[in-house]
C-alpha positions as CSV (number, residue, x, y, z in Angstrom):
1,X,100.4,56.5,84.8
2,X,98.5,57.5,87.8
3,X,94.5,58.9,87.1
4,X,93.2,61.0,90.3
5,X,89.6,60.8,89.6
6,X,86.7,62.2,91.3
7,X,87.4,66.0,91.4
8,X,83.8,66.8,89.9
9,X,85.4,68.8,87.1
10,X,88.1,69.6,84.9
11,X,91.0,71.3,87.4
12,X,93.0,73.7,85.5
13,X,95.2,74.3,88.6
14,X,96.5,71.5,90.7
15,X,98.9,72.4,93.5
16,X,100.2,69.0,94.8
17,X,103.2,67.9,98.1
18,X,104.0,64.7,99.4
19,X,103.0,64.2,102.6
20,X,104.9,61.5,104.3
21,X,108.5,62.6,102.4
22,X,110.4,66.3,102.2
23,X,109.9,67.1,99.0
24,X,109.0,70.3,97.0
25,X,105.6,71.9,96.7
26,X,104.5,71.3,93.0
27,X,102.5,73.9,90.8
28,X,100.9,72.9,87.3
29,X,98.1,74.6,85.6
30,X,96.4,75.0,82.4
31,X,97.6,78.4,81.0
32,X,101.5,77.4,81.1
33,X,100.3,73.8,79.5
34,X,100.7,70.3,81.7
35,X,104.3,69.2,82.4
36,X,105.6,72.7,83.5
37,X,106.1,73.2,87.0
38,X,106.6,75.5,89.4
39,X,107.4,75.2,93.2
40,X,106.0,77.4,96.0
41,X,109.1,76.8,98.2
42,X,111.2,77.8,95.7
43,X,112.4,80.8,93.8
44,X,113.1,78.6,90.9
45,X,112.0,79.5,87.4
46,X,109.2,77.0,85.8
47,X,110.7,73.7,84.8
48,X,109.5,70.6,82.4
49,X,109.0,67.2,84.1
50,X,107.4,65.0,81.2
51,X,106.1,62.3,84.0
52,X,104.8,64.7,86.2
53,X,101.2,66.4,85.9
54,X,100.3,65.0,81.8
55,X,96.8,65.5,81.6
56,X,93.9,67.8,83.0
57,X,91.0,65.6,82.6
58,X,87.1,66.4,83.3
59,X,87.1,64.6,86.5
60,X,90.6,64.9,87.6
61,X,94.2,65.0,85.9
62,X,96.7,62.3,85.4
63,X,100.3,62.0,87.1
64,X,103.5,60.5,85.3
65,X,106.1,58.4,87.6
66,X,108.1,61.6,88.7
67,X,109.1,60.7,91.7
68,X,107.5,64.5,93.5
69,X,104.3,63.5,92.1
70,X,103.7,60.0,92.4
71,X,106.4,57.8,94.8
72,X,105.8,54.5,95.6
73,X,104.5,54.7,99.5
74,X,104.1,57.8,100.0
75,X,101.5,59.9,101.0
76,X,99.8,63.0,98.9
77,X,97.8,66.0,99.0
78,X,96.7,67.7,95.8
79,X,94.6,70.8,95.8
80,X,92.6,72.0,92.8
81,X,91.1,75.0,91.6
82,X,88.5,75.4,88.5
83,X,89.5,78.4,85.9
84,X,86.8,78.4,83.9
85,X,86.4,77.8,80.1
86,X,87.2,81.0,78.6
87,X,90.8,80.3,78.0
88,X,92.6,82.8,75.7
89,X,90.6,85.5,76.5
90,X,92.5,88.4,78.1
91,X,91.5,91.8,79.0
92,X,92.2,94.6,76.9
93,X,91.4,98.6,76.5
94,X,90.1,98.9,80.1
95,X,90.7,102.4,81.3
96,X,94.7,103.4,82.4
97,X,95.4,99.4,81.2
98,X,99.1,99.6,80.3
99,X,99.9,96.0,80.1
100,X,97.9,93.0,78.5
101,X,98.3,89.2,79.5
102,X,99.2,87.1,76.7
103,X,97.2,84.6,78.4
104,X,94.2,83.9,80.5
105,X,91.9,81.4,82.0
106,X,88.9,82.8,84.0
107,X,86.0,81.6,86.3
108,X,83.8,84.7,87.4
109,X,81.8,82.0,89.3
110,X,84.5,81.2,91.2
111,X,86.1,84.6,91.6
112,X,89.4,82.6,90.0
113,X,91.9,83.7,87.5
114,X,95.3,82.5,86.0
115,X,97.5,84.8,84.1
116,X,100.3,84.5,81.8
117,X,102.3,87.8,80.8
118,X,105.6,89.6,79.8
119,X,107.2,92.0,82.0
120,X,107.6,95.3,80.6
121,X,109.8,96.9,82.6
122,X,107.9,99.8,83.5
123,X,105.2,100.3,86.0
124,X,101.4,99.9,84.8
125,X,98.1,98.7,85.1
126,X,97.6,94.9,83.8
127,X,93.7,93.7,83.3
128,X,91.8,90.8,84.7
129,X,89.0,89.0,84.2
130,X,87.2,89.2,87.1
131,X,84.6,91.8,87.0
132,X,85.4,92.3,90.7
133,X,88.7,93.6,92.5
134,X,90.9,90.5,93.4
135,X,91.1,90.4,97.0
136,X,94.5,87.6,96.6
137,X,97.4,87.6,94.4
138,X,100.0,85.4,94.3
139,X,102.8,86.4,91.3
140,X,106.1,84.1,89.9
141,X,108.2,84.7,87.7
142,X,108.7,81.7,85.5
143,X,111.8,82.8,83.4
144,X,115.2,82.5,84.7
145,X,116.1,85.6,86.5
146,X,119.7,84.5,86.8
147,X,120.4,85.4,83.4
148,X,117.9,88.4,83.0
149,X,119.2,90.0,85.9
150,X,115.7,90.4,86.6
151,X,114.2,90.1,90.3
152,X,115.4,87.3,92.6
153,X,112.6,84.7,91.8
154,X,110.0,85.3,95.3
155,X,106.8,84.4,94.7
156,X,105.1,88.0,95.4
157,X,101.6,88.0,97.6
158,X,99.0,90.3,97.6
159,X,96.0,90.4,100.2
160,X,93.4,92.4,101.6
161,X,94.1,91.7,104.8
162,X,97.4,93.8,104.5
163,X,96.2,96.2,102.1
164,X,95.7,95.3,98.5
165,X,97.8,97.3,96.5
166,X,100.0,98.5,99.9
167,X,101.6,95.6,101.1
168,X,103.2,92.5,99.9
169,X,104.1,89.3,101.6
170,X,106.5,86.3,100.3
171,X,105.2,83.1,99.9
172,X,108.2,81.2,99.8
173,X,109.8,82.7,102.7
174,X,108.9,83.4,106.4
175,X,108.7,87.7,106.6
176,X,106.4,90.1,107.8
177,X,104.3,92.2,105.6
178,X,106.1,95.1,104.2
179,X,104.8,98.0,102.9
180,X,107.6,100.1,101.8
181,X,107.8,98.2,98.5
182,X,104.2,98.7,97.3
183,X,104.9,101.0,94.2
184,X,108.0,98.6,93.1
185,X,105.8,95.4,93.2
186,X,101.6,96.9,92.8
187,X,102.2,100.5,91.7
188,X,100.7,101.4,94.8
189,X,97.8,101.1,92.9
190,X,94.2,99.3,94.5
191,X,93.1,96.6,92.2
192,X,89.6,97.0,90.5
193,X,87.3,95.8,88.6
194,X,89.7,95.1,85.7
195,X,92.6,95.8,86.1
196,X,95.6,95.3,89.2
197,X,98.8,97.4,89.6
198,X,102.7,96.1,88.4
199,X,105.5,98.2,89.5
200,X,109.1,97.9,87.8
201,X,110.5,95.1,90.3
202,X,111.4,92.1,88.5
203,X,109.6,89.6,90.6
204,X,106.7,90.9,88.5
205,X,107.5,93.2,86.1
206,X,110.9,92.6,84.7
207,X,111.5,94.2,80.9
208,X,111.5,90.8,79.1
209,X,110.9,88.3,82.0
210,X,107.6,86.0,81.6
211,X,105.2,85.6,84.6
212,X,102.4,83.2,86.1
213,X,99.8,85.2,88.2
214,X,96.9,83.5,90.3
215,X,94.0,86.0,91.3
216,X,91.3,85.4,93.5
217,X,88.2,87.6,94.2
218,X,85.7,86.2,97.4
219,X,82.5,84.4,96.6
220,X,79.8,84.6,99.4
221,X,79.6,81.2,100.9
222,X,82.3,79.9,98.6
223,X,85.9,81.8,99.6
224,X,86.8,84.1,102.0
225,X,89.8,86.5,102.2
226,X,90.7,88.6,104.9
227,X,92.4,89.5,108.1
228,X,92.3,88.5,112.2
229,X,94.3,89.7,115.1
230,X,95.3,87.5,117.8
231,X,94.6,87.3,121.2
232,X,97.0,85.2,122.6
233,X,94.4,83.1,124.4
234,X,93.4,78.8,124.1
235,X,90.0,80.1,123.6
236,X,91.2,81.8,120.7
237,X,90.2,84.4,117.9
238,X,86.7,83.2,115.5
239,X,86.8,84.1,112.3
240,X,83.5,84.5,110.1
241,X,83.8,83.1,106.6
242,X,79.9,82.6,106.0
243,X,80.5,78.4,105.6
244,X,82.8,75.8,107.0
245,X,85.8,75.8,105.5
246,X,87.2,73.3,103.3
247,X,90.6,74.4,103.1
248,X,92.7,77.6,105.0
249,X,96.1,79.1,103.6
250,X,97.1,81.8,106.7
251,X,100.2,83.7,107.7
252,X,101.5,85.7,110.9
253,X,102.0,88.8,108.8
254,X,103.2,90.9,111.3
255,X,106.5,89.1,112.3
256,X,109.3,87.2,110.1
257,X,110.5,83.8,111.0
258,X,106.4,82.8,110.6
259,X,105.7,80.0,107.9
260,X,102.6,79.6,105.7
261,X,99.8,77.0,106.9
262,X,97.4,74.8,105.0
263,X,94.7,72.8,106.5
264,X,92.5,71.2,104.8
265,X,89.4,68.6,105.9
266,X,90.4,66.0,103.7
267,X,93.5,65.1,105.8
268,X,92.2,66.2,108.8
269,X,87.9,65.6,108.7
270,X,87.2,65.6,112.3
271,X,86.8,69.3,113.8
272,X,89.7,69.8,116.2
273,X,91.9,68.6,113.6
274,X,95.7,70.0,113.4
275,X,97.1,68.1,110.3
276,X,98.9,70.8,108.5
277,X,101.8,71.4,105.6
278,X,103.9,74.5,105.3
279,X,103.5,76.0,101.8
280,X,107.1,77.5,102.4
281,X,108.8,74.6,102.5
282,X,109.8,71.1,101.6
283,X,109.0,69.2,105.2
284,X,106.7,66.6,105.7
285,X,103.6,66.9,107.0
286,X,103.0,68.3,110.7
287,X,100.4,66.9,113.0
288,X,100.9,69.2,116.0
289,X,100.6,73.4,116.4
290,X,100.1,73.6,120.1
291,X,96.4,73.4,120.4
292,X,93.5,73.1,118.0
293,X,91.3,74.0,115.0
294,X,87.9,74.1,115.6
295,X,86.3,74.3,111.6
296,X,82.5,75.6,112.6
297,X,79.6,76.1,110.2
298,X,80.1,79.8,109.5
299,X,84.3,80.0,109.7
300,X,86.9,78.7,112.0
301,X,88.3,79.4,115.7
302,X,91.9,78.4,117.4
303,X,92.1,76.7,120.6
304,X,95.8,77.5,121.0
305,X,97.8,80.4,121.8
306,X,101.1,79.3,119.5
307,X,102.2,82.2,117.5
308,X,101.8,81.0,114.1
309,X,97.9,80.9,115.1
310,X,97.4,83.3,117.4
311,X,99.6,85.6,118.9
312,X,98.3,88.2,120.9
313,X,97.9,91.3,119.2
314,X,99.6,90.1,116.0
315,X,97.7,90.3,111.9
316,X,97.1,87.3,110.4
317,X,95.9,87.3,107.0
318,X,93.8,83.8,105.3
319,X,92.8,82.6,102.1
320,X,89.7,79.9,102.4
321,X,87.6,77.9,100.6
322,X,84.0,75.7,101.4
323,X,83.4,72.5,102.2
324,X,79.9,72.8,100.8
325,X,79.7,75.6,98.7
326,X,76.6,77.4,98.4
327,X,77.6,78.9,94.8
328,X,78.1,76.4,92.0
329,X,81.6,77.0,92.2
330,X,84.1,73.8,92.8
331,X,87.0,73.7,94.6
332,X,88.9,70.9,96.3
């Protein structure tokens, strides 16, 4: 066994990819129980890998011999998020709540929330934890949909920078933001304070299908969420955040064939740094978009004028995360 120590505390979501070889993005957390995985490339429903993640621990988590966690010479990344410790409580009885997790881990601190639910076919309101609207959510379905003729499998986005409740993006795929299916996947519904809308699609609300949902709400000087539009330029587009970020998850969401970017200051620690993995897909780690990434004290700016980045006139939409966090929140 391999023990990754030195998180700070107990991660109860750990989103891991080798770096140096092709293989899948891996997904484990704390409410769907260590060994069952999910991957953000795929549409596959959760699976059971006994040697990969087998333990959260307080200061890290512990890795089996699975060879897309832990492969002799290879380089990886894991990234880890904090739910909280008031696991099992769900939300119930909120005003024009429909549906009710079966279960939930929740940090208010850290505006961070995992959810584990049935589909119930019919379109609804499901509560959160939060006690603030979630400004990010990210939806899989974990059962097979092949046999319950239920969805296709897509891991379903939501954002506020293309409308919470109005738009929808794809994480494991490359298309633009689309907005004619807001009431099949959110009920065309705006997420509140407690609760977030399902509509009857089965990538999130299939009668009898199970699902894993991530929410996010922003912190001040912790996490960020939110929109920028290119300009086409090397002395590109700033975006304010309110601290230096620690890690950035951004999309072209204006035109298809675009991929999903991380960046993170672990791999790349130096300002200028372009070190980046595609949360779409299997490939090994890229060093080169076309330019740079300058990671300033109060958000981020591109020096390039590549079209994943920065294309003129073009939404982008970003998920990010401090390197020194001002809250007491932790993430890594």
């Amino acid at each position: 066994d391999l023990d990754i120590k030195g998180l700070g505390f107990k991660p109860d979501l750990v989103w891991m990819k080798p770096r140096s070889a092709a293989n899948d993005h891996v997904l484990v957390d704390a409410v769907r129980g260590v060994t069952k995985r999910l991957f953000s490339n795929l549409t596959n429903a959760e699976s059971t890998a006994a040697e990969s993640l087998k333990t959260f621990n307080s200061d890290g988590f512990t890795l089996g011999d699975h060879s897309s966690v832990n492969t002799s010479n290879v380089t990886h990344v894991a990234w880890n998020w904090d739910a909280g410790t008031s696991a099992g409580t769900v939300k119930s009885g909120a005003t024009g709540q429909t549906i009710t997790a079966s279960n939930s881990w929740y940090n208010q601190t850290s505006g961070f929330e995992i959810l584990k639910y049935s589909g119930t076919g019919s379109a609804g309101k499901i509560g959160h934890n939060l006690n603030a609207p979630p400004a990010f959510i990210i939806i899989k379905q974990t059962s097979d949909h092949s046999s319950t003729g239920n969805g296709d499998g897509n891991w379903l986005v939501g954002h506020d920078g293309i409308g919470a409740g109005s738009g929808r993006l794809i994480l494991n795929g490359t298309y633009a933001n689309e907005t004619s299916s807001a009431a099949a996947h959110w009920n065309s519904t705006t997420p509140t304070n407690e609760l977030f809308g399902l509509g009857t699609s089965g990538n999130v609300n299939g009668s009898g299908s199970t699902y894993a949902a991530y929410l996010w709400t922003a912190i001040p000087g912790y996490s960020a969420f939110g929109s920028y539009e290119g300009n086409g330029s090397t002395d590109g587009t700033f975006v304010y955040t309110g601290f230096r970020p620690r890690y950035i998850l951004y999309k072209n969401a204006d035109n298809s064939g675009r991929s999903w970017f991380v960046h993170d200051t672990e791999r790349s620690p130096t300002n200028g740094g372009v070190i980046y993995i595609t949360a779409n897909q299997a490939s090994t780690e890229g060093t080169n978009i076309g330019g740079d990434l300058d990671l300033l004290s109060n958000g981020f700016k591109w020096r390039t004028a590549n079209n994943d980045q920065n294309n003129n006139g073009d939404t982008f939409i970003y998920a990010c995360f401090a390197e020194s966090p001002f809250k007491t929140a932790r993430a890594r």
